[in-house]
LUMVODREN-734553 format. One line per 4 residues: number of its first residue (from 1); their letters; for each residue x, y, z of C-alpha. Coordinates in Angstrom, 3 decimals. Example, Ala and Ser with C-alpha at 12.3 -4.5 7.8 and 13.67 -1.06 7.14 Angstrom:
<sites>
1) AS) 12.300,-4.500,7.800 ~ 13.670,-1.060,7.140;
</sites>
This chain:
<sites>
1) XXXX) 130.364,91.563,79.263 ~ 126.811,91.265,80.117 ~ 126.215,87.644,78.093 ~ 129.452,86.657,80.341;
5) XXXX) 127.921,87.323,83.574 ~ 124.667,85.700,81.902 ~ 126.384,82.543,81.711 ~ 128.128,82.862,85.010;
9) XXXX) 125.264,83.285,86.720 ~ 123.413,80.054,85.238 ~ 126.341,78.122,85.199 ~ 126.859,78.706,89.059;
13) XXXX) 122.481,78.285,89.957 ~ 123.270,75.050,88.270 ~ 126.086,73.917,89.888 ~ 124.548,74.355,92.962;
17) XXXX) 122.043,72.477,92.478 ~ 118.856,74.889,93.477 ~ 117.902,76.699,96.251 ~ 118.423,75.747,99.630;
21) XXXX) 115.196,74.043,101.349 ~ 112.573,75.617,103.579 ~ 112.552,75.088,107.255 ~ 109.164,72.697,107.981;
25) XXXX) 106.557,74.834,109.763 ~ 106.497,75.447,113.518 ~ 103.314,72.970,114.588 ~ 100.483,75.123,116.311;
29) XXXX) 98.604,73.675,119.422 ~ 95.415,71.881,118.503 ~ 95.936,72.003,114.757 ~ 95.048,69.557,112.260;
33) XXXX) 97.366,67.035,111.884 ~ 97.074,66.262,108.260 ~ 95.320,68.316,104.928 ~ 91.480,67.724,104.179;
37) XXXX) 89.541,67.836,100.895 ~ 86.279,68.820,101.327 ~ 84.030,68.045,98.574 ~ 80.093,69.331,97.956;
41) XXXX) 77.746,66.448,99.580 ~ 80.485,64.786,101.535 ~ 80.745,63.835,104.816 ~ 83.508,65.365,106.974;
45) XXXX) 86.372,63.370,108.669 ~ 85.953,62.456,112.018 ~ 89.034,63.755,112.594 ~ 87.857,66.989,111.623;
49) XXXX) 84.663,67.478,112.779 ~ 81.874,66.149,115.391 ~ 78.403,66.505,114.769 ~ 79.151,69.971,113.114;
53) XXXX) 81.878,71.156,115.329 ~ 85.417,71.342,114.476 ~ 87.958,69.261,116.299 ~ 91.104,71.107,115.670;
57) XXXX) 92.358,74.434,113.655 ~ 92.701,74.769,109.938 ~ 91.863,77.007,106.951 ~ 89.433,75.757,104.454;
61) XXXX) 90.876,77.385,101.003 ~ 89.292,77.783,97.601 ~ 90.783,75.169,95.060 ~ 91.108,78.597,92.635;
65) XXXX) 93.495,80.247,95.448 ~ 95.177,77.109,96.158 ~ 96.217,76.706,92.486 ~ 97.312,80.162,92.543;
69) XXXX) 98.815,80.119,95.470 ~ 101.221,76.768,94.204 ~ 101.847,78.415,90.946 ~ 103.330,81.576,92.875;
73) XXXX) 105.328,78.961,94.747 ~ 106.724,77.541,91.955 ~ 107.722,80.648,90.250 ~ 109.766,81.862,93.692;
77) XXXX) 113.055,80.256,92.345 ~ 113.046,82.276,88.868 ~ 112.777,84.847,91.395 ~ 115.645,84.261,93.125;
81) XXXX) 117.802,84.035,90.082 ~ 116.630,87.395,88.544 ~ 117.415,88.697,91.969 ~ 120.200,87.208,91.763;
85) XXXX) 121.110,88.312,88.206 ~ 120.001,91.901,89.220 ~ 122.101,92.470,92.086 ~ 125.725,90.692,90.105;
89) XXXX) 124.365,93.399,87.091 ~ 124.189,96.332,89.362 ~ 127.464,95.097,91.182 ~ 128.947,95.332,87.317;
93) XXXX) 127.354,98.513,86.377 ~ 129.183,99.984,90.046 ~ 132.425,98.929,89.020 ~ 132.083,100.428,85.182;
97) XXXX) 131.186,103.982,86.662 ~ 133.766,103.711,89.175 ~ 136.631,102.804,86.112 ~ 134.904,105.344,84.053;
101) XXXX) 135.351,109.287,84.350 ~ 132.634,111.693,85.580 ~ 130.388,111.754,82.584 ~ 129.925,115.793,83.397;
105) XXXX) 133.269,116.318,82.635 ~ 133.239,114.758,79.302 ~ 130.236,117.225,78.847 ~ 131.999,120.309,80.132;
109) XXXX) 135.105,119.031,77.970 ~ 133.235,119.020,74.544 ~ 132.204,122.324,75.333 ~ 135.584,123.711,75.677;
113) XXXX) 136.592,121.893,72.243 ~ 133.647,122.896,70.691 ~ 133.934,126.707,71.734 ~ 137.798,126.744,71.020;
117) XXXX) 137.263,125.488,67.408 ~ 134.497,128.281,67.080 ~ 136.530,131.049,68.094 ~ 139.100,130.120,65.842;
121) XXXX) 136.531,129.634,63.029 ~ 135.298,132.725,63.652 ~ 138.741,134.409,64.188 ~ 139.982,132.733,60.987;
125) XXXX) 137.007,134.433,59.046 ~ 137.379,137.550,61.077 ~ 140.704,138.297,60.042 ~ 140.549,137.443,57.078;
129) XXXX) 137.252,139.602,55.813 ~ 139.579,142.879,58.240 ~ 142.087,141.781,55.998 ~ 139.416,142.427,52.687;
133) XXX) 138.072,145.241,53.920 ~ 141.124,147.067,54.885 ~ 142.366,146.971,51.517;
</sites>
């Protein structure tokens, strides 16, 4: 069952044909209107800056977080689909308890077998070492 629902769930992310796009950011007021790279030694963009002061809003952030920020990115749709396969798993595992009986009453059931079939053991044996003795 579980392999089924595997290749349910793969068939149907790629039928759909991904995940559904991000809404575009809200603009803020005096933003930049475009991305900057800043390298060591360069000059800024006049756009960006005037004799040392900034002309609109931004964030200035390190290549290293950038790349790490894009490869979290990227990874968000496997996300999604082990989300995805999580929640149709524990939908499955829902409906298998629900079929199935109480699993303490298969407990307290073997218990009952198992103390029937040692009384009689032990009745068998009883009766028959009264029986021995008695003679």
């Amino acid at each position: 069952m579980g392999r089924g629902v595997t290749w349910l769930l793969l068939v149907s992310i790629a039928w759909g044909g991904g995940t559904v796009p991000s809404l575009p950011p809200v603009p803020v007021a005096g933003e930049c209107h475009r991305s900057y790279a800043i390298t060591v030694g360069d000059l800024l963009d006049p756009t960006l800056a005037a004799d040392g002061v900034a002309l609109c809003r931004g964030v200035v952030v390190p290549t290293s977080k950038l790349a790490y920020l894009l490869s979290v990115e990227a990874e968000t749709p496997l996300h999604l689909a082990d989300i995805a396969a999580l929640k149709s798993q524990r939908a499955a595992l829902r409906r298998q308890l629900n079929e199935q009986a109480v699993p303490w009453w298969h407990r307290a059931q073997g218990a009952a077998v198992a103390a029937i079939v040692t009384s009689a053991i032990w009745g068998a044996w009883y009766t028959k070492h009264t029986a021995e003795v008695n003679r």
